[in-house]
Each structure stands twice: as structure tokens, then as C-alpha cells.
C-alpha positions as CSV (number, residue, x, y, z in Angstrom):
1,X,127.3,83.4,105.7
2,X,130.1,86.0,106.1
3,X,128.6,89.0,107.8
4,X,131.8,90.9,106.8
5,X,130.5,90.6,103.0
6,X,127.4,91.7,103.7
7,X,128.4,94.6,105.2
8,X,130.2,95.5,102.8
9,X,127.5,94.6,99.8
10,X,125.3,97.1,101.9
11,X,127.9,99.9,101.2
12,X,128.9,99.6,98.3
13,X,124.9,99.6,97.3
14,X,124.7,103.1,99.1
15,X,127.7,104.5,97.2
16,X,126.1,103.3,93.8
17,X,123.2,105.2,94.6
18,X,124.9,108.3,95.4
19,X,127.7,107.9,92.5
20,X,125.9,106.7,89.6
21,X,128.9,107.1,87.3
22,X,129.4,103.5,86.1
23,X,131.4,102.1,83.5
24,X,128.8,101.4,80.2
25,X,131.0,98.2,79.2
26,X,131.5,96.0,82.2
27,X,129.5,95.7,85.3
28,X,132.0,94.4,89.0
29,X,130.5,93.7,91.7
30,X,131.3,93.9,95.3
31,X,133.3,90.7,95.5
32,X,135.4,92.2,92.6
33,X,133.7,89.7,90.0
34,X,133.1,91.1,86.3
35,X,130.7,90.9,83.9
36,X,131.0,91.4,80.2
37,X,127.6,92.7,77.9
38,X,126.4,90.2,75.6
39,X,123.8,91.9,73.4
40,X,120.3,90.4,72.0
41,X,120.6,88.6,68.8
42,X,120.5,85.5,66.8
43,X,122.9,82.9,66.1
44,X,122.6,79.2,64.8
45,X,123.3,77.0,67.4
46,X,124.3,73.5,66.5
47,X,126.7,72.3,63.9
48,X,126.4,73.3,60.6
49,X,129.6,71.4,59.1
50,X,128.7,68.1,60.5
51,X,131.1,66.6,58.1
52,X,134.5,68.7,59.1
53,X,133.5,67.6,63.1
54,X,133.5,63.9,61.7
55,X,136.9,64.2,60.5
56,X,137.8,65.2,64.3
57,X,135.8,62.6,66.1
58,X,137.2,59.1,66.5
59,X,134.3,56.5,65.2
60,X,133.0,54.9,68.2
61,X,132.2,58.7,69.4
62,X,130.0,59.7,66.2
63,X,126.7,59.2,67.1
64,X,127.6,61.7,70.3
65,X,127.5,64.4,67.2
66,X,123.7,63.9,66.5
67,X,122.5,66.0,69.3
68,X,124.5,68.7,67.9
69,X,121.8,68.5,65.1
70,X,120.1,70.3,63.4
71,X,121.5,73.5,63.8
72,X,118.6,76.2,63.8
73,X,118.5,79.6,64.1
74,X,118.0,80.6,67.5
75,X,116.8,83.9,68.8
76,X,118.6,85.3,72.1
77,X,115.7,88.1,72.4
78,X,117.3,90.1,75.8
79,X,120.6,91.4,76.4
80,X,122.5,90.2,79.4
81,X,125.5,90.1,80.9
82,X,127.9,87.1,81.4
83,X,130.7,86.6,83.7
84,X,134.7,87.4,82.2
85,X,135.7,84.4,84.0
86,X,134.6,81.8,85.4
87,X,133.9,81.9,89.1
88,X,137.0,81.6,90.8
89,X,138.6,79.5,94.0
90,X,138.9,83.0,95.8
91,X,134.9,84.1,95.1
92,X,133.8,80.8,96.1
93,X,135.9,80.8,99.6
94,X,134.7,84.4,100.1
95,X,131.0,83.5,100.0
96,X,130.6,80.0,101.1
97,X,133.8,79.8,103.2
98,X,134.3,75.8,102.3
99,X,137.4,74.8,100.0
100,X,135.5,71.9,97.1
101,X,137.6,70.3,95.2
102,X,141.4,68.5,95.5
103,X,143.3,70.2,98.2
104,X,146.3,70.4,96.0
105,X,144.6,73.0,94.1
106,X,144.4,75.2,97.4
107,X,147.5,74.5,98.1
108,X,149.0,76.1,94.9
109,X,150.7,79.7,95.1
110,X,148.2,80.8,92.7
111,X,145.0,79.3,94.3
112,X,143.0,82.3,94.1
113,X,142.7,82.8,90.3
114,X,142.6,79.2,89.8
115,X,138.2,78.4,88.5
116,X,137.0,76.7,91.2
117,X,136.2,72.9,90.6
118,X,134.5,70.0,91.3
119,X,131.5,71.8,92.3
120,X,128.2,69.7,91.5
121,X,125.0,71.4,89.7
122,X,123.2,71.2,93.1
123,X,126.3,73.2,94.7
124,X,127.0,75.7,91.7
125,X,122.8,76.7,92.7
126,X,123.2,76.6,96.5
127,X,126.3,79.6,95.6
128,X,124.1,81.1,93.5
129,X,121.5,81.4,96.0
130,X,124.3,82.7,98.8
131,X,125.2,85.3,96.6
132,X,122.2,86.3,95.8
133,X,121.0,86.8,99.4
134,X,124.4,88.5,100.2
135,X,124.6,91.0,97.3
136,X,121.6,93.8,96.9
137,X,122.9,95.1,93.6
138,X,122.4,92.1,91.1
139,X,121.2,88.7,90.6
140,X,122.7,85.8,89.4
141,X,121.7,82.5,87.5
142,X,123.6,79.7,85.6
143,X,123.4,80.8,81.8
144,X,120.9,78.7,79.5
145,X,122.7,76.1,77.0
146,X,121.5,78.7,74.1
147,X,122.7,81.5,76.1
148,X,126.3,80.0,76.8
149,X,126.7,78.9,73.2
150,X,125.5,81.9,71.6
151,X,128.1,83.9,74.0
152,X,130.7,81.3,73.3
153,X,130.3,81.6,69.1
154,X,130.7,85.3,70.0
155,X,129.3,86.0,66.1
156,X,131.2,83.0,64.7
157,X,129.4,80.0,63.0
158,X,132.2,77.6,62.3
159,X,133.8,74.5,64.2
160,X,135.3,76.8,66.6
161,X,135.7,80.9,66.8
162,X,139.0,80.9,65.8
163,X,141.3,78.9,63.3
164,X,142.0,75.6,64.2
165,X,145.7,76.0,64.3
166,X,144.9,79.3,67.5
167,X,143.2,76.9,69.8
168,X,146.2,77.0,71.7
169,X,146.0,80.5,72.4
170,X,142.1,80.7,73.5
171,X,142.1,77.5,75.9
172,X,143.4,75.2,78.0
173,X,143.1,71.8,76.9
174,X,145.4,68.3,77.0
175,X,147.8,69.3,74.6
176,X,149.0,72.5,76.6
177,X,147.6,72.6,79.8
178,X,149.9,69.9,81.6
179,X,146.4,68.2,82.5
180,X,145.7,70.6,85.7
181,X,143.8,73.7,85.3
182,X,145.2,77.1,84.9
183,X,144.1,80.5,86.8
184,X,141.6,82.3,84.7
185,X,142.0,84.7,82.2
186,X,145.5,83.0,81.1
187,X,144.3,82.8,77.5
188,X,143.2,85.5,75.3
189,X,139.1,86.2,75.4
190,X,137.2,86.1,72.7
191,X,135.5,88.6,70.3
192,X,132.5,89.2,73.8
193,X,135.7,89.9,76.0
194,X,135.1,86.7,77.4
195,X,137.9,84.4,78.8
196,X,138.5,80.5,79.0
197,X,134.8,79.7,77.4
198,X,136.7,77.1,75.8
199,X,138.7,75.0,77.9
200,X,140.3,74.9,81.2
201,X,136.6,73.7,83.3
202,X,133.4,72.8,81.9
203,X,130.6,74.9,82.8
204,X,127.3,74.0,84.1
205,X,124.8,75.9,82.3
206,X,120.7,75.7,83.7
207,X,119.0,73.2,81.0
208,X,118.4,69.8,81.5
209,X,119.8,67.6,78.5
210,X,118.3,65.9,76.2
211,X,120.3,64.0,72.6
212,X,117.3,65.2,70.7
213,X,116.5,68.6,72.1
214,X,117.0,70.6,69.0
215,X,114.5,69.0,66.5
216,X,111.7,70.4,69.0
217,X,112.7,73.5,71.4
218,X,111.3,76.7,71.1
219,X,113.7,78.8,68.6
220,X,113.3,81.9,71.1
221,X,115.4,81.6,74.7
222,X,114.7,78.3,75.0
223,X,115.3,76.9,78.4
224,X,115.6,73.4,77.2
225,X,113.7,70.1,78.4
226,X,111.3,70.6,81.6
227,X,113.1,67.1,82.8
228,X,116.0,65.0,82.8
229,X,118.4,62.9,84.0
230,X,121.3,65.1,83.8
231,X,122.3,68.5,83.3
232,X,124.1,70.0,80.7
233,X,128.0,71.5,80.9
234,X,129.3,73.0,78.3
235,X,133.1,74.1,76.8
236,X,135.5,71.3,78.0
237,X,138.4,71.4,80.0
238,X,142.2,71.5,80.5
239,X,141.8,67.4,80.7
240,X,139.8,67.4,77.3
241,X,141.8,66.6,74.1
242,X,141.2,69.4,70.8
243,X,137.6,67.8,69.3
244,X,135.9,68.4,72.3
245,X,136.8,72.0,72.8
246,X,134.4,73.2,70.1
247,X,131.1,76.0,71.2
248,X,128.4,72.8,69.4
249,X,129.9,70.3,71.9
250,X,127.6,69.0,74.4
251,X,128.1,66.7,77.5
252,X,126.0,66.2,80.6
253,X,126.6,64.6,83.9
254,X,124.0,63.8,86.9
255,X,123.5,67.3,88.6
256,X,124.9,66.2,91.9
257,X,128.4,65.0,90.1
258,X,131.4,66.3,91.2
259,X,134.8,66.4,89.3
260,X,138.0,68.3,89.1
261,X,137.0,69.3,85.5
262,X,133.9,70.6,86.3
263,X,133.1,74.5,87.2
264,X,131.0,77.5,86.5
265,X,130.4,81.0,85.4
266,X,127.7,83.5,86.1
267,X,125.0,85.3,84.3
268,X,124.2,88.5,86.4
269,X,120.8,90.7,86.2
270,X,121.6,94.2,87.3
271,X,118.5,95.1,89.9
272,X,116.5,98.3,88.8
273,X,116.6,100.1,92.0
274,X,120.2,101.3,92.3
275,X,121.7,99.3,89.9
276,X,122.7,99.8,86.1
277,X,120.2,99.4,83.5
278,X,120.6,96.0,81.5
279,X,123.1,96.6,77.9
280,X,121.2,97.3,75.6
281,X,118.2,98.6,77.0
């Protein structure tokens, strides 16, 4: 643990509670990391043009599509706020001072900005719990599938958020990404503010997965299955070709996998004593 970061947490807590002129929009905390407001709603999460994502999908891949089924409304019933980015090389060396992940990406003039990778599940909670225990202000978890998708769709129900023929412009993927990933925020964000939720790293999100966990989760923040063998990741990657990069998609891997294509972002929970009241609220 780097006592130099906690020092610092502790005073920058002390000046939030004698200057508590904060921005309404976007929460930072001490490490410089921002978070965007997503508010409460409802979306339906899923695929509701099953037929236009089979035109995209090669035919030995088709059944995959069936636990993007059946889309259902799905209540998110509390605001929260969601990381602009996800967590980056820098963050990562600042709070557990270890370097995951293929040296040539620490290597690269623009190592810093560049999502950090091939952190497994187990990792992404042990960082969550460092942070946690390091910053006084907020607290962090891995979003929920529903919560990632919903913030993802950003008030969109198609195939994708965007036109088809933009997907260049909102993520890194195979086609224009040189198959390494790129530093964050290198696209433009979506309608949330939100950058590279499609493309560039997966994300590990807090569910277990399950094929057939729509037809019979709870339609209100659901949390997904209480077991499983792996755990869900959502958005694709710079390595992914276009008909993966879609907000329905879903993928899994063991939660102690590592891979370069494999990151994270951050849901953070302002604290009530000193720290900003939750959007929305």
C-alpha cells in the first residue's frame, strides 16, 4: 500500500469538508479518476432485432445469440455513477504499485492512458478492495451486467448506439485499432459522457453468467445468477472484429483469466459523510 496516497486521500477528504463546492455533473477523485452520473431508469436489455444480429454473425456462432434473449424490460431503480474511462495503466500502478499485463504496453510513450489489461476478475476485486481502503470519500464496485448495459445503450435500443457505418468513431476494434489497444478516451463518448464502452478492453462487470439468465432474473437491479463458472465481461475489445462490439453481446471467461483484451471500469458510491450526495437524489 502506498502511504504517499493515503496521505494524500486524507487531505483532500478534509478539504471536501471545508469546500463543499463540487461540480453537480462529474465526481474525481483523489487519484484524478472521473465519474460520470448515470440516472435511474429503464431500458430493455437484450436484443430486440434478433434477426438484423443474425445477418452479422457468422453461422457456427448463432446459438451464442440466444442468451441475448429475451429482451425484457429491466428496471435500474438507483442512480449511480460510472467511471469516464476505464481504469487506466497509471491508476492501477498508483494503487497496487505492480505493472499486469505485457511489458510492451509499459514500455510505450503513452503507457499511462493506456486501460490497463490482462487483469483477472479476482485481481480487478483485490484493486477494488485497495482503493477502497485507501480512499475515504467513495466506494467502488465492478458495475452489474444490467448496470453496464443499461449505461452502454445510453437510451438507445438498437444493434448498437450509433449507426452502423460511426462504429469507427466510438471504438477500437480490429478494423481500426492496429490489434493493440489505444489510451482511453481516444474515441468520442457516448450520449452518458462515457468513453470506450465499446471496444478497446472488455470489462469485467460483477454477475456470474449464465446462457439462460434472462428468461428468469429479477426485472429490478438484478445481480444475476448466485453461481457460476465464469464471470461475465462485457463490450469487446480492440482485438474483436465489428459483430461483437454491440451493448447485447455477452462473453464470459473463468474469473481468474487473464488476457491482454481484458480490463475494467468502476462504479463509485459517493460516502454520505463528506462526500457528494448520489445524482439524482
Amino acid at each position: 500500500m502506498n502511504a504517499s496516497i493515503r496521505k494524500l486521500s486524507a487531505v483532500l477528504t478534509l478539504l471536501a469538508l471545508t469546500n463543499p463546492a463540487r461540480s453537480a455533473e462529474v465526481i474525481e477523485n483523489f487519484l484524478g479518476m472521473r465519474f460520470v452520473p448515470i440516472p435511474a431508469g429503464e431500458f430493455i436489455m437484450g436484443t430486440v432485432d434478433i434477426a438484423s444480429a443474425r445477418h452479422e454473425v457468422p453461422d457456427p456462432a448463432l446459438d451464442a445469440l440466444m442468451d441475448e434473449t429475451p429482451a425484457h424490460k429491466v428496471i435500474i431503480s438507483t442512480p449511480f455513477y460510472l467511471g469516464e474511462t476505464e481504469v487506466t495503466q497509471q491508476t492501477w500502478l498508483q494503487v497496487m504499485e505492480n505493472r499486469p499485463g505485457p511489458a510492451a504496453f509499459w514500455r510505450r510513450k503513452d503507457w499511462q492512458a493506456l486501460p490497463v489489461t490482462a487483469v483477472s476478475w479476482f485481481m480487478a476485486e483485490r484493486f477494488i478492495e485497495e482503493l477502497n481502503t485507501l480512499d475515504t470519500r467513495h466506494r467502488y464496485r465492478l458495475p452489474t451486467e444490467a448496470e453496464w448495459e443499461y449505461a452502454a445503450r445510453a437510451g438507445t435500443q438498437g444493434l448498437r448506439p450509433f449507426p452502423d457505418e460511426q462504429l469507427e468513431d466510438f471504438a477500437w476494434f480490429i478494423d481500426n485499432s492496429g490489434d493493440e489497444p489505444h489510451p482511453v478516451a481516444g474515441r468520442k463518448p457516448n450520449a452518458f459522457g462515457l468513453y470506450d464502452m465499446l471496444g478497446n478492453l472488455w470489462e469485467w462487470v460483477s454477475d456470474w453468467y449464465a446462457p439462460e439468465t434472462y428468461t428468469g432474473q429479477t426485472r429490478v437491479d438484478p445481480q444475476g445468477p448466485a453461481t457460476g463458472w465464469g464471470k461475465a465481461r462485457r463490450g469487446g475489445s480492440y482485438h474483436c472484429p465489428a459483430r461483437l462490439i454491440r451493448p447485447a453481446y455477452r462473453a464470459a471467461k473463468p474469473p481468474g483469466a487473464q488476457y491482454s483484451v481484458i480490463g475494467l471500469r468502476l462504479v463509485a458510491e459517493p460516502k454520505q459523510q463528506g462526500g457528494e450526495t448520489p445524482p439524482g437524489r
